[in-house]
N, C-alpha and C positions, 0 to 999 in steps of 0.2 A: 504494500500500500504506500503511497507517493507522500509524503509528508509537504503541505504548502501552508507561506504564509501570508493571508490578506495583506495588499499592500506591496509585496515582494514582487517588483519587475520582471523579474528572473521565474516567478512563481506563475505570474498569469502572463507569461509569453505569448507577445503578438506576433512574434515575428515569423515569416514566415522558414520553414525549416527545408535545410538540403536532406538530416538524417535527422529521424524520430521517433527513437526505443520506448518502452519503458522505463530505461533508467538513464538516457540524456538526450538531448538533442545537438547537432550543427547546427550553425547558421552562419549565413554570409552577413555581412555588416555593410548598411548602406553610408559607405563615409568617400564623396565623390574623390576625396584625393589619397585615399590609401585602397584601391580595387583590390579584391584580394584577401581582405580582413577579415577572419571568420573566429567563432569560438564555440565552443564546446559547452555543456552548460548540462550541469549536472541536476536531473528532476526534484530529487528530495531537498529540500529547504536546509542544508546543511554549510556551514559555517568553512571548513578545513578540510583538506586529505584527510587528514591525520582523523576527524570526524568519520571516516567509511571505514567496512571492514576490508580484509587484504582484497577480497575478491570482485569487490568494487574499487577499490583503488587501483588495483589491475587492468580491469575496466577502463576505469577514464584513461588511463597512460595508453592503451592501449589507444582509444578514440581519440586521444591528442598527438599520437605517433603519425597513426592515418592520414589526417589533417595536413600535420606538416609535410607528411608524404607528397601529399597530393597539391598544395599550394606550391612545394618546391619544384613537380614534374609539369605543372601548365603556369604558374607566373616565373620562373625563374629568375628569384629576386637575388643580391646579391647576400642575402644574410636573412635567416626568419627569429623572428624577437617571439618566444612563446612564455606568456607572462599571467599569473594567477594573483590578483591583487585584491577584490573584494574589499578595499575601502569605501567605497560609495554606495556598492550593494555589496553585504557580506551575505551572500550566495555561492556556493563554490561554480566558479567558472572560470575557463582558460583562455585565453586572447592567443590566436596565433597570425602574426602581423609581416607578413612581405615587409621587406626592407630593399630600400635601393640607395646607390650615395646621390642619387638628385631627388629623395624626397625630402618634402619640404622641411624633415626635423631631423635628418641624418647629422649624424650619429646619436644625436639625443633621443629621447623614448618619444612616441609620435606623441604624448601625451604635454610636453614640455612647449616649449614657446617656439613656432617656429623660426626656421633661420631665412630659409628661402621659397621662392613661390617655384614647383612642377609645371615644367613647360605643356600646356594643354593639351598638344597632341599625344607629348607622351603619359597623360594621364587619359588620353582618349583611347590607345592602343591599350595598355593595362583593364582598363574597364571591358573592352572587348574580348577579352580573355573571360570573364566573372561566367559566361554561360559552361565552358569545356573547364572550367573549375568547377561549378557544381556539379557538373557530370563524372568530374573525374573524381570527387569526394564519394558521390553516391554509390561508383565501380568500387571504391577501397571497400567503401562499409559491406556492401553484398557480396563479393568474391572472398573467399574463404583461403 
């Protein structure tokens, strides 16, 4: 049984999902200048890893491995930033974020101030990509 909490973002997920278990979902992140941003997002309203037992912990690493798999095989960024931070929603969830040295916060976390503005087209080529990433997400999770 799924544990949620009224109010928990993470708990009444709107978004729409690439992968949808009962114990997590994927989702792609609509952020126009990082294409490619997806996370992981664990169903029980739970706080930490360290909150799951081994064989859910196994689990997400598992469905965070995928991810990165698959963002590394269709956006070919130069580096992937895979970051579990729950400050703002303590929800346990994974951020796993393409990285390139022309986005706009390289080398800093996309989260920081940015430095420079992504040349549009090459944010229009990377977006072109988001459809053969959720395809190639959906391949990882169903092939065995």
């Amino acid at each position: 049984m799924t544990q949620r909490v009224a109010g928990c973002e993470l708990c009444e997920l709107a978004a729409p999902t690439v992968v949808d278990n009962d114990r997590f979902a994927v989702i792609l992140v609509d952020d126009a200048n990082y294409p490619g941003f997806a996370r992981v997002i664990w169903k029980d309203h739970v706080r930490e890893v360290s909150d799951l037992a081994d064989e859910d912990r196994l689990l997400l690493n598992d469905a965070v491995w995928k991810l990165e798999l698959a963002v590394r095989e269709v956006m070919q960024p130069l580096k992937v930033n895979v970051a579990s931070l729950g400050n703002v929603v303590p929800h346990l969830h994974w951020h796993v974020i393409p990285r390139y040295a022309d986005d706009a916060h390289f080398p800093a976390p996309v989260w920081a101030q940015a430095q420079r503005a992504t040349d549009e087209a090459v944010l229009q080529a990377r977006r072109a990509l988001v459809p053969r990433l959720a395809e190639a997400i959906a391949r990882r999770f169903t092939s065995r």
